[in-house]
DRENNU-252382 format. One record per residue (C-alpha): x negated, y, z negated; residue in three letters; residue number from 1. Coordinates in nm, 2 decimals, decimal comma, always signed. Example, Ala and Ser with C-alpha at 12.3 -4.5 7.8 and 13.67 -1.06 7.14 Angstrom:
BEGIN
(r (-1,23; -0,45; -0,78); "ALA"; 1) (r (-1,37; -0,11; -0,71); "SER"; 2) 
! end
This chain:
BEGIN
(r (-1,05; +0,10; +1,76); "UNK"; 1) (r (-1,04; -0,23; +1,89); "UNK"; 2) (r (-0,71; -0,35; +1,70); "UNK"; 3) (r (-0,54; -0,07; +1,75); "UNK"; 4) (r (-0,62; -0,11; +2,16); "UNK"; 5) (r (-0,53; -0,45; +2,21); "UNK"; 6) (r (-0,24; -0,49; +1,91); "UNK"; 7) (r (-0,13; -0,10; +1,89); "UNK"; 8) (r (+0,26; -0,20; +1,87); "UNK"; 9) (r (+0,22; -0,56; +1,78); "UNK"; 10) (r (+0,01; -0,48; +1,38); "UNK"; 11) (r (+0,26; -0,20; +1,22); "UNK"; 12) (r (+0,59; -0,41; +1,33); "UNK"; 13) (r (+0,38; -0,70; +1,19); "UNK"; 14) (r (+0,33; -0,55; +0,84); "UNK"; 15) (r (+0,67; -0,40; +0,85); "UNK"; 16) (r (+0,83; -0,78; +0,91); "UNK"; 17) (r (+0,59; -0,92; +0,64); "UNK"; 18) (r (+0,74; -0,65; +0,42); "UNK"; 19) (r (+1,09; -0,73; +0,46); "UNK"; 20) (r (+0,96; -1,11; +0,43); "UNK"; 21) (r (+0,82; -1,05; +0,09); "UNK"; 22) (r (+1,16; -0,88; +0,02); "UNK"; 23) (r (+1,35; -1,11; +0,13); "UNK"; 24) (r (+1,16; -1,37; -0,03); "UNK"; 25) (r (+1,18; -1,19; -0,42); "UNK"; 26) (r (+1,53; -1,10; -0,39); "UNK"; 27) (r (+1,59; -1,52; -0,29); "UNK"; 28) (r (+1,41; -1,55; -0,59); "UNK"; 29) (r (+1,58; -1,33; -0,84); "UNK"; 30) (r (+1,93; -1,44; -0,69); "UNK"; 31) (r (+1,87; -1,82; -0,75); "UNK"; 32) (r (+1,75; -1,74; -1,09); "UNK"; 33) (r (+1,39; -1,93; -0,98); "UNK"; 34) (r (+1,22; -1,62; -1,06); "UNK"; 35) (r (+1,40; -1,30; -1,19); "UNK"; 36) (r (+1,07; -1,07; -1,16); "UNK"; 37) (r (+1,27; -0,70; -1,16); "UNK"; 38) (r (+0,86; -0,60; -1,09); "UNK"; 39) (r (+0,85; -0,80; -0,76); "UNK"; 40) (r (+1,22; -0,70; -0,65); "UNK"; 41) (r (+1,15; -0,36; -0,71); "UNK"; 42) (r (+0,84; -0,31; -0,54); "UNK"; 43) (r (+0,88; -0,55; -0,23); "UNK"; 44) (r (+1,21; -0,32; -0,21); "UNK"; 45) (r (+1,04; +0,03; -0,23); "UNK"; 46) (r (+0,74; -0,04; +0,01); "UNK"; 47) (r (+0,95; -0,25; +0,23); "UNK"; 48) (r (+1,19; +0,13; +0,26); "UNK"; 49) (r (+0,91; +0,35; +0,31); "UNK"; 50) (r (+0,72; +0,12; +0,61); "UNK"; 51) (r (+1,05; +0,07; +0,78); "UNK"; 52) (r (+1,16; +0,46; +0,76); "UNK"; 53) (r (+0,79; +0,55; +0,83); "UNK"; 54) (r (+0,73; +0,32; +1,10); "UNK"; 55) (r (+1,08; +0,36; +1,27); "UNK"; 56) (r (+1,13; +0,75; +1,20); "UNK"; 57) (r (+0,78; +0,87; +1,29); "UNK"; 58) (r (+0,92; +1,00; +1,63); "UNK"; 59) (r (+1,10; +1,25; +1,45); "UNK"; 60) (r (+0,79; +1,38; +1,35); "UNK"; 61) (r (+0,53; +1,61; +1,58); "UNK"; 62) (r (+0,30; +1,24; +1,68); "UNK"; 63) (r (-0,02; +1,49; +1,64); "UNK"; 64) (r (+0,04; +1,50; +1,28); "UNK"; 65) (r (+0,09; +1,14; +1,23); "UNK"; 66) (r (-0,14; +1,03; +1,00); "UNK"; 67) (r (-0,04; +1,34; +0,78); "UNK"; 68) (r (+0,32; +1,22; +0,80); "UNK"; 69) (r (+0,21; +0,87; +0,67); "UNK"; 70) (r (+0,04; +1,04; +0,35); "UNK"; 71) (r (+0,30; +1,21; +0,27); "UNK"; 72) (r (+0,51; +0,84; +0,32); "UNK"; 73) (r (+0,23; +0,70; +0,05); "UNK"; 74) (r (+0,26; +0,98; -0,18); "UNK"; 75) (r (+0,65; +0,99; -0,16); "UNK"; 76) (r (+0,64; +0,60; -0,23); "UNK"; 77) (r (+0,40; +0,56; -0,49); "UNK"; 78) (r (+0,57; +0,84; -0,70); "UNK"; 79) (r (+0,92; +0,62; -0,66); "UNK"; 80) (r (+0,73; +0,31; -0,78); "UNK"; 81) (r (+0,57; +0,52; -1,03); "UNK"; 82) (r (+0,97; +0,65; -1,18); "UNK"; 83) (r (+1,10; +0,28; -1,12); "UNK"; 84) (r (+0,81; +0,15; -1,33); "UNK"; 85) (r (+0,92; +0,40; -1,63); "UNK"; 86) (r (+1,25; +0,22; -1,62); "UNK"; 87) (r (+1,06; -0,16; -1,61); "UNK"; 88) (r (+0,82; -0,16; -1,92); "UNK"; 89) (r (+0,63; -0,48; -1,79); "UNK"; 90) (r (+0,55; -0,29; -1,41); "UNK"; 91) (r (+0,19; -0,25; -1,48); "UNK"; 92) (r (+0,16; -0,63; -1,57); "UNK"; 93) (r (+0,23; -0,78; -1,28); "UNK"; 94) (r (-0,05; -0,85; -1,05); "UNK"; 95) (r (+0,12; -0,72; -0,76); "UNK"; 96) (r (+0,18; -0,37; -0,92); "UNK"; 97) (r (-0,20; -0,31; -0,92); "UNK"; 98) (r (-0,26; -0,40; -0,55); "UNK"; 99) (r (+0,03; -0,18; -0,41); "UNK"; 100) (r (-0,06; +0,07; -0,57); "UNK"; 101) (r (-0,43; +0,04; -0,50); "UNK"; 102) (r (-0,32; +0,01; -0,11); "UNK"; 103) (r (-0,09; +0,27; -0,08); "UNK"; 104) (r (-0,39; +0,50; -0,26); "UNK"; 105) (r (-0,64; +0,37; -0,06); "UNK"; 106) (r (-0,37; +0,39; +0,29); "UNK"; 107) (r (-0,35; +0,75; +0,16); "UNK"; 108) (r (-0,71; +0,83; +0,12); "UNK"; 109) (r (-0,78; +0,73; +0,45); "UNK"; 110) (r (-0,46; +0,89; +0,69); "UNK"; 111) (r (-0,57; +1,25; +0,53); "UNK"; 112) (r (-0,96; +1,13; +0,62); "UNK"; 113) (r (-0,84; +1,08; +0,99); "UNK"; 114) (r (-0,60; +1,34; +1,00); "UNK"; 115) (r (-0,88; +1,59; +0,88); "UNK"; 116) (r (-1,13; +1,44; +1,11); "UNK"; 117) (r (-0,87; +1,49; +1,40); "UNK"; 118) (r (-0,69; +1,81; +1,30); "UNK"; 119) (r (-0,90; +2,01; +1,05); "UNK"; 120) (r (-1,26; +1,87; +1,27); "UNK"; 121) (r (-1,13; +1,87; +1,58); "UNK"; 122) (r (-1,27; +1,56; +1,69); "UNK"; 123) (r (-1,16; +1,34; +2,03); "UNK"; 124) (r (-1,43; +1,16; +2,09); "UNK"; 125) (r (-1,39; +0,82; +1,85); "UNK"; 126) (r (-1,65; +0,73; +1,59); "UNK"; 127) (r (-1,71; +0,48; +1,33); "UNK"; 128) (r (-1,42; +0,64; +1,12); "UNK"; 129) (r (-1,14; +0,57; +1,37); "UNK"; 130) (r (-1,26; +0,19; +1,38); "UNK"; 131) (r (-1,29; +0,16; +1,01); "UNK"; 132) (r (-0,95; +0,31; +0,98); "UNK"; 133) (r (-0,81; +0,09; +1,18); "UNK"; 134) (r (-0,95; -0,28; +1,02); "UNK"; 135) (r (-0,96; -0,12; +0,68); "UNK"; 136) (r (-0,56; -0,05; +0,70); "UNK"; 137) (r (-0,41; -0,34; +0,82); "UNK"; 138) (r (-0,66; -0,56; +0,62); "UNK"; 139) (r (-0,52; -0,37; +0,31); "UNK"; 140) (r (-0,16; -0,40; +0,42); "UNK"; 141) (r (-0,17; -0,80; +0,48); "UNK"; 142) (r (-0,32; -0,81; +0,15); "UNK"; 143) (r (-0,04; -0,60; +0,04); "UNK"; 144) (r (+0,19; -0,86; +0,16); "UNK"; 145) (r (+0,07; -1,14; +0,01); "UNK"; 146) (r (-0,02; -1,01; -0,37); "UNK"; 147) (r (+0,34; -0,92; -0,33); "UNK"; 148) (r (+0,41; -1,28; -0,20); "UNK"; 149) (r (+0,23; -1,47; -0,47); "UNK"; 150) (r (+0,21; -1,27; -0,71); "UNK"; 151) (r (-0,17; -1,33; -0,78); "UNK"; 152) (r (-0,48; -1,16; -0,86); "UNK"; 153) (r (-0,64; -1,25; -0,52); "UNK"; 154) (r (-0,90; -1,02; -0,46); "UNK"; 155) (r (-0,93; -0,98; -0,91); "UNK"; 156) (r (-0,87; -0,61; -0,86); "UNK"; 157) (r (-0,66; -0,74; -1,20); "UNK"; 158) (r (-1,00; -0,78; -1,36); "UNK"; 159) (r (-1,19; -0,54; -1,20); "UNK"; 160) (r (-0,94; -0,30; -1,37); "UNK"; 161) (r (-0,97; -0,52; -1,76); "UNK"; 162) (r (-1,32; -0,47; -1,72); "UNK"; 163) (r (-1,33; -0,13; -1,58); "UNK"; 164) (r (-1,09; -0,01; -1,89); "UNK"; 165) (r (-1,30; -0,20; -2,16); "UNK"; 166) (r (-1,59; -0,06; -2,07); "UNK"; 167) (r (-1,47; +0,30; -2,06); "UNK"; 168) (r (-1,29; +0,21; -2,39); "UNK"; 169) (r (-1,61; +0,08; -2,58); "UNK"; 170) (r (-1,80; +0,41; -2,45); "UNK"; 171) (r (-1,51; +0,61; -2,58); "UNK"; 172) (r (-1,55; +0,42; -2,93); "UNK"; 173) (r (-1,94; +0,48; -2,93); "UNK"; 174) (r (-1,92; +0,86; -2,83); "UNK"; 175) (r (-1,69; +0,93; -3,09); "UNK"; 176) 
! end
């Protein structure tokens, strides 16, 4: 809980302004002709829409229900990215496909943890949860940002993933 006590307003307009940076940043990009990545454009564009709606919209919501509200923000967005990807055959190659959508899973995963563990549990008194929410998500976002920034396998979730498929794929082949 530490970050979100000292830097509770400061972190989400943080990751909401490196959002728009990285959007800003890929649409500079494809309009100069440097680097005309429809991937990039179109997924610094999408995440950059949900985090600003979510972040900026969320009093519209019941606050209790929060975290709740940001799954549904995840789910909504990766199922966009997911129909703009049908449309762009190369989505899935591009480095920084891989790590949005591993965030916005992982950012998922963990908002219905903590809304079960505060709504479903009933739980006030904080716990190693609410603290490994709150490093785990922003650490994810940042890193967000910057695959979407670069463009790199920074973290070789890329390769985790070649592996992980090959591997599955040579069991298939032996099973069969």
């Amino acid at each position: 809980m530490y970050l979100t006590e000292h830097f509770g307003l400061s972190l989400p307009a943080m990751v909401v302004w490196g959002l728009m940076m990285a959007f800003f940043f890929n649409a500079f990009l494809w309009i100069a002709n440097v680097k005309r990545n429809n991937v990039l454009l179109m997924l610094s564009a999408v995440v950059f829409a949900s985090y600003f709606t979510s972040d900026h919209l969320f009093s519209w919501f019941d606050n209790s229900s929060i975290y709740l509200s940001w799954a549904i923000y995840d789910v909504i967005t990766l199922a966009v990215i997911f129909c703009c990807a049908y449309f762009i055959k190369k989505g899935a190659k591009s480095p920084a496909f891989t790590y949005v959508i591993f965030v916005l899973c992982a950012n998922t995963v963990l908002q219905l943890l903590m809304y079960y563990d505060l709504h479903i549990l009933g739980n006030v008194k904080p716990w190693f949860l609410w603290s490994f929410y709150s490093f785990t998500v922003y650490l994810l976002d940042f890193t967000m940002i910057i695959a979407l920034i670069v463009d790199r396998d920074i973290l070789g979730l890329n390769k985790f993933k070649r592996h992980f498929l090959s591997s599955n794929k040579s069991r298939n082949l032996q099973k069969h």
